[in-house]
C-alpha positions as CSV (number, residue, x, y, z in Angstrom):
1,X,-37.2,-95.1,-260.3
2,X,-39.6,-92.8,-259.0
3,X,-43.3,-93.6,-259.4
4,X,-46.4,-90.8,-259.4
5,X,-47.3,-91.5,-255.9
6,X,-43.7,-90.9,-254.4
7,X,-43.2,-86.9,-256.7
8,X,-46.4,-85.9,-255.5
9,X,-45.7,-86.4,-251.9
10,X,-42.5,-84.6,-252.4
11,X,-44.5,-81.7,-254.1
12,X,-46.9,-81.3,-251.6
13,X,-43.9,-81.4,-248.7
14,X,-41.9,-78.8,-250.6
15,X,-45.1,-77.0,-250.2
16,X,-45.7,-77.1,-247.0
17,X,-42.3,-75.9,-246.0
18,X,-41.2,-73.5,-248.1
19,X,-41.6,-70.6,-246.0
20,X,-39.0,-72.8,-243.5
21,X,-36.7,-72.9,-247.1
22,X,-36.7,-69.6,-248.1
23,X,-36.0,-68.9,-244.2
24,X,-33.1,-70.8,-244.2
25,X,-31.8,-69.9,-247.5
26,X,-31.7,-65.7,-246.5
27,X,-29.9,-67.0,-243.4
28,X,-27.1,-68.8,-245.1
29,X,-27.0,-65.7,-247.9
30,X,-26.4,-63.8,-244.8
31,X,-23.9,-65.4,-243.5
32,X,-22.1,-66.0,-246.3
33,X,-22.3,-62.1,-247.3
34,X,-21.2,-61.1,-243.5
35,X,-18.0,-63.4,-244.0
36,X,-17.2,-62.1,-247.5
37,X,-17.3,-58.3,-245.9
38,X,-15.8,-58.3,-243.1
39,X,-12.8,-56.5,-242.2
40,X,-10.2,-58.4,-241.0
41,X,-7.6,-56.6,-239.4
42,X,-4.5,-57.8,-241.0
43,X,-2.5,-54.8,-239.8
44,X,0.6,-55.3,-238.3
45,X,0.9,-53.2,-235.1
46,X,3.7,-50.9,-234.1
47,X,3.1,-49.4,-231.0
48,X,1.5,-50.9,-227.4
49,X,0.1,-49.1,-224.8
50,X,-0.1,-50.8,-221.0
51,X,-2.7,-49.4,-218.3
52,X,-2.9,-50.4,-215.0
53,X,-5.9,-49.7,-212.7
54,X,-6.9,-47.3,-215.7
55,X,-3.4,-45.4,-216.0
56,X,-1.1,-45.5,-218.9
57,X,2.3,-46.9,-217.7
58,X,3.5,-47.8,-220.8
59,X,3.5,-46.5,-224.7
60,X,6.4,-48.1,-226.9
61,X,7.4,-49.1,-230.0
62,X,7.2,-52.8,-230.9
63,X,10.2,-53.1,-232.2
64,X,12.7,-54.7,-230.1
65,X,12.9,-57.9,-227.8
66,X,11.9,-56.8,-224.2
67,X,9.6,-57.9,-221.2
68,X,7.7,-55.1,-219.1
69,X,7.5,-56.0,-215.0
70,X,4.2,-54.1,-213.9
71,X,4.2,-54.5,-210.0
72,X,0.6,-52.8,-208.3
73,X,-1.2,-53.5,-205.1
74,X,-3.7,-55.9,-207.3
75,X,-0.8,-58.2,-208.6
76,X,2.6,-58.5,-210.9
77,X,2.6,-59.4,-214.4
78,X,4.9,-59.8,-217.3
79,X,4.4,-58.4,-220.6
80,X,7.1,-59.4,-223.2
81,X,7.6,-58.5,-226.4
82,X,8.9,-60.8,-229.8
83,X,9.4,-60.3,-233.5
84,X,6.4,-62.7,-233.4
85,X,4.2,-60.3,-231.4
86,X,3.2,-59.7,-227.6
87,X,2.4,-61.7,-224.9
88,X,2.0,-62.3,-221.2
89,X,4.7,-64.1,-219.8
90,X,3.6,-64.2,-215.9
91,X,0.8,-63.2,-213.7
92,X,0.8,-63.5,-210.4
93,X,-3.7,-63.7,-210.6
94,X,-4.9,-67.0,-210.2
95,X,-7.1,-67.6,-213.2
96,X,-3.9,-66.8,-215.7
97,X,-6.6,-66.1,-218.6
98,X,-4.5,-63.5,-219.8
99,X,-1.5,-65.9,-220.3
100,X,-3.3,-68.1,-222.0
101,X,-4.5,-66.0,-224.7
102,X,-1.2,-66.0,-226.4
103,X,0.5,-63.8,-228.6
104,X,-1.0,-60.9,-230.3
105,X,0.4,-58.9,-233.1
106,X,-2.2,-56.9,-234.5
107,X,-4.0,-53.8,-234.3
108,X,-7.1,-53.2,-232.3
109,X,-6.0,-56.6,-230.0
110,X,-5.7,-56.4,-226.5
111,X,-4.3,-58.6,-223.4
112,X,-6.3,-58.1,-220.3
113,X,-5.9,-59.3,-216.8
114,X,-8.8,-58.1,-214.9
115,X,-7.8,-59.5,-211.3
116,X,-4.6,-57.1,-211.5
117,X,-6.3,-54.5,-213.6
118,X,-4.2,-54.9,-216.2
119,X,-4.6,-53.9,-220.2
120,X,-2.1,-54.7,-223.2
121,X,-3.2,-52.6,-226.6
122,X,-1.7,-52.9,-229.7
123,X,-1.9,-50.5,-232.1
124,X,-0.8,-48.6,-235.4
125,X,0.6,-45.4,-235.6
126,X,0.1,-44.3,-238.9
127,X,-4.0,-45.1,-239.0
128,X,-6.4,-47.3,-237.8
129,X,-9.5,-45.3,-236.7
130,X,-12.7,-45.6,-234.6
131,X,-15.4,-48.4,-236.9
132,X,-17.9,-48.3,-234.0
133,X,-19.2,-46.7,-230.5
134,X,-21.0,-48.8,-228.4
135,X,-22.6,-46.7,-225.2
């Protein structure tokens, strides 16, 4: 099956590249580790704040079946709200990113629509602190 010839070759080209292993081996660990650990936020949000142009227009409960009309000098938009979750219905920007980006339901998610300066974030009332700062 194998011969002499054919396991030494392999030998000496485990050799040669077992730095290149090992290298990719602590990658994969970490990768694997990263995945295990991190936090996915599975928490249901309650509450939604909207901003436009940096101004809060809008803090509410999630609770009921309702669309928000925000109307500025940058643009109109639609921001309804489901038992499912939140999502843009309309904007009058031409890109419609923020439409497109579906529903969200949970905390620390946001909706933004940077040609009319709008921002949709959902959050928890009863938690849900700061996990990083980035300056």
């Amino acid at each position: 099956m194998f011969d002499c010839d054919s396991i030494i070759k392999m030998k000496d080209l485990i050799k040669e590249h077992i730095y290149d292993i090992v290298i990719i081996f602590v990658i994969l660990l970490a990768v694997l580790i990263l995945y295990i650990f991190n936090d996915k936020s599975d928490i249901r949000a309650d509450r939604m704040k909207i901003s436009v142009n940096g101004e809060e227009v809008y803090d509410v409960s999630l609770g009921e079946f309702v669309t928000y009309e925000l109307s500025s000098e940058y643009g109109t938009n639609k921001v309804t709200v489901t038992s499912e979750g939140v999502y843009m219905s309309y904007s009058s920007c031409k890109n419609h990113n923020c439409m497109n980006e579906g529903t969200v339901a949970y905390h620390g998610q946001t909706i933004i629509c940077l040609p009319n300066r709008v921002v949709v974030e959902l959050y928890n009332s009863s938690g849900g602190s700061i996990d990083a700062l980035a300056y």
